[in-house]
N, C-alpha and C positions, 0 to 999 in steps of 0.2 A: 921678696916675692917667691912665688910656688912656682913650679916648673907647667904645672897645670894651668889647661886657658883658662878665662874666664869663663866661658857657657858653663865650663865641667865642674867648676869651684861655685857657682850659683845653683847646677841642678843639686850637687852635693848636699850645699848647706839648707835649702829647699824641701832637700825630700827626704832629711834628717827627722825623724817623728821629734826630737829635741826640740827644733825649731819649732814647731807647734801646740809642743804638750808639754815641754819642760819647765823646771821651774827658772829659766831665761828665755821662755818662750816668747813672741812676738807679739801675741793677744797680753801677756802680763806684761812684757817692756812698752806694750800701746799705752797700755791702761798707766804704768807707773809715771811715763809722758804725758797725758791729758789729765793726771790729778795733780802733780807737779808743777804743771802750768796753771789751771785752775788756781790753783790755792795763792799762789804768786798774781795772780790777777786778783782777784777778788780780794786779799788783805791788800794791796796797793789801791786797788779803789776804797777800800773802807778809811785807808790812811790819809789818801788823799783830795778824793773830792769832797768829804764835808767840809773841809777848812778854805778849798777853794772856792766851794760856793760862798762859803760866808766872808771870806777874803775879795770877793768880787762884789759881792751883796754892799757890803759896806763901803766900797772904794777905799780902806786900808790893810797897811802888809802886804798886799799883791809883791810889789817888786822882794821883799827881804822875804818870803817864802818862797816864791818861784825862785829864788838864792838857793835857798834852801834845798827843793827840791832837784832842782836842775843839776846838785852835786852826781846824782845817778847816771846823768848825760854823758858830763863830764870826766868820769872817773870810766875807763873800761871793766866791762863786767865782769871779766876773768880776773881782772885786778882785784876788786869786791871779793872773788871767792874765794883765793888765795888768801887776801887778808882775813876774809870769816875761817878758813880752815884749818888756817895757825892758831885761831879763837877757840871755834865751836869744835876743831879734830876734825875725821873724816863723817861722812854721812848724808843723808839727804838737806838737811840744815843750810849748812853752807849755799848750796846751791838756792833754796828760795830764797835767802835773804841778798842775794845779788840779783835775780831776776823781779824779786820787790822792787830793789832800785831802778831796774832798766825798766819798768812797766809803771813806774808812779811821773815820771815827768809830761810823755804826752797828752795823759789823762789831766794832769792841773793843766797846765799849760792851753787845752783843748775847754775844759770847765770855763776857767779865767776867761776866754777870751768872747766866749759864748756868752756870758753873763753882761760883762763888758758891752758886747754887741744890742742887747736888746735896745729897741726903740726910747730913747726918753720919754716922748709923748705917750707913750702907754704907758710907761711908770707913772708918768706923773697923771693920768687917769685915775691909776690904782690908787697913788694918793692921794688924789681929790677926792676918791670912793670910801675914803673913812680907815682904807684897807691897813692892816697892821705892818711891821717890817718881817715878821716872820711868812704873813700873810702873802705879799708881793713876793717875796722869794718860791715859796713854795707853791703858789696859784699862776704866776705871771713868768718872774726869769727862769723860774726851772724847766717848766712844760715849753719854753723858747726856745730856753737852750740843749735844751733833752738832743736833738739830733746831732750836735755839733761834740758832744760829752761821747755821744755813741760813735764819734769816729775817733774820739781818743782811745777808749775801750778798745774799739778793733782794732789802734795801730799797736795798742800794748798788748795784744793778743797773738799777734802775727810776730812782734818781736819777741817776745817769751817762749811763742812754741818753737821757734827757729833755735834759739839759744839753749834753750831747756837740753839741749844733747851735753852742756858744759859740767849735766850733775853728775855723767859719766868720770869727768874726770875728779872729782870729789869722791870717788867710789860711791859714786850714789844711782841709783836705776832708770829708767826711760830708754828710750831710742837710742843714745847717744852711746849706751853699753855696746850695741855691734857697731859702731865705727870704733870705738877706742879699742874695745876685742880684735876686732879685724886687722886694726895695726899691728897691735900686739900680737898675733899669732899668723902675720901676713895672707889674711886669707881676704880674697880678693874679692869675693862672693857676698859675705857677711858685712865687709865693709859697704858694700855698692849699696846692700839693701837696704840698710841702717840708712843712708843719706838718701835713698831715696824714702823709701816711710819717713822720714822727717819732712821733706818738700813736700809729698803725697798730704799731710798731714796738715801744713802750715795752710798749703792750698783747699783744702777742703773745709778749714775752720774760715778760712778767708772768706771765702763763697759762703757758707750756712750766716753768716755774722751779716754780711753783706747784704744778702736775703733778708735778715730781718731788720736791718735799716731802713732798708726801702719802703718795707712797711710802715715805718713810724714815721717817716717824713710825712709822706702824704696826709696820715692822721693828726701829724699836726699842724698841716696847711689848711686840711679842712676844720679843724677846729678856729683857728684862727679867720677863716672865712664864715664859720657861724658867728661871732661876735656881731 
């Protein structure tokens, strides 16, 4: 640690033009954090709810996939990087395909159980209604289960941008660069802000995601009341 308090090591690092214009600036470590996380979401959803929908669809495989998938739960995510960066070397790499793991089991596990959940007697409307098995999936259990898929989404979303500071330690960029800098050069300032922009951040995506839940529940209560 510096000899310097804390206020003095925050206005420091603060009123550094570096901090805001450099190329380790705050707006480029934001952005490198929320495209980081992004991409690690959205290739984990693309990985893994088409197989759970149709894994649910069919009532088979369920258990020997969520095996599967659940290895990301099970395994610590630092572990995963560690092993991708003896693999892949250093670099941002490393770091998505461990946060792929930790953001693909909610999301199955949230699909599964949604799909699972739907009322039998409206399936079996759907096919008494001539309706096809691609047709029932995609007219009936998806728009059912859409809001319960949407709280998988938000819990791998809220886990990903919290962890996402792990691609620091891969020498790779986001938020997680000023906590690991701020060890690294004991500056007491850099580190505080770094973990806060990270909370500031997880909490803000939490909220906007949240926000547009709510929206879809309802739309699909009311639809389901048009019936």
């Amino acid at each position: 640690m510096t000899d310097r308090p804390l206020v003095e090591e925050l206005r420091l690092f603060l009123g550094d033009p570096e901090t805001w214009w450099g190329p380790a600036s705050i707006p480029l470590r934001l952005a490198e954090h929320l495209l980081l996380s992004a991409v690690a979401v959205l290739v984990a959803a693309a990985l893994v709810i088409p197989p759970a929908l149709w894994a649910a669809h069919r009532r088979r495989g369920v258990v020997a996939a969520a095996a599967v998938v659940n290895i990301g739960r099970a395994v610590p995510t630092f572990g995963i990087l560690v092993v991708v960066v003896v693999w892949l070397g250093l670099g941002p790499w490393p770091a998505l395909v461990a946060l792929v793991a930790l953001s693909g089991p909610p999301m199955f596990t949230n699909t599964v159980a949604a799909v699972l959940a739907v009322d039998p007697a409206v399936l079996e409307s759907a096919w008494g209604m001539g309706m096809t098995g691609r047709a029932v999936l995609m007219k009936v259990e998806l728009p059912l289960a859409l809001p319960v898929i949407a709280e998988g989404i938000r819990i791998a979303i809220s886990q990903v941008i919290a962890t996402a500071t792990l691609a620091a330690l891969a020498a790779g960029g986001g938020l997680g660069r000023f906590i690991v800098d701020g060890f690294a050069k004991r500056d007491q300032g850099e580190l505080l802000i770094g973990a806060v922009l990270v909370a500031a951040v997880a909490v803000v995506a939490e909220m906007l995601f949240t926000r547009g839940q709510r929206r879809l529940v309802p739309s699909q209560a009311s639809a389901e009341g048009s019936r």
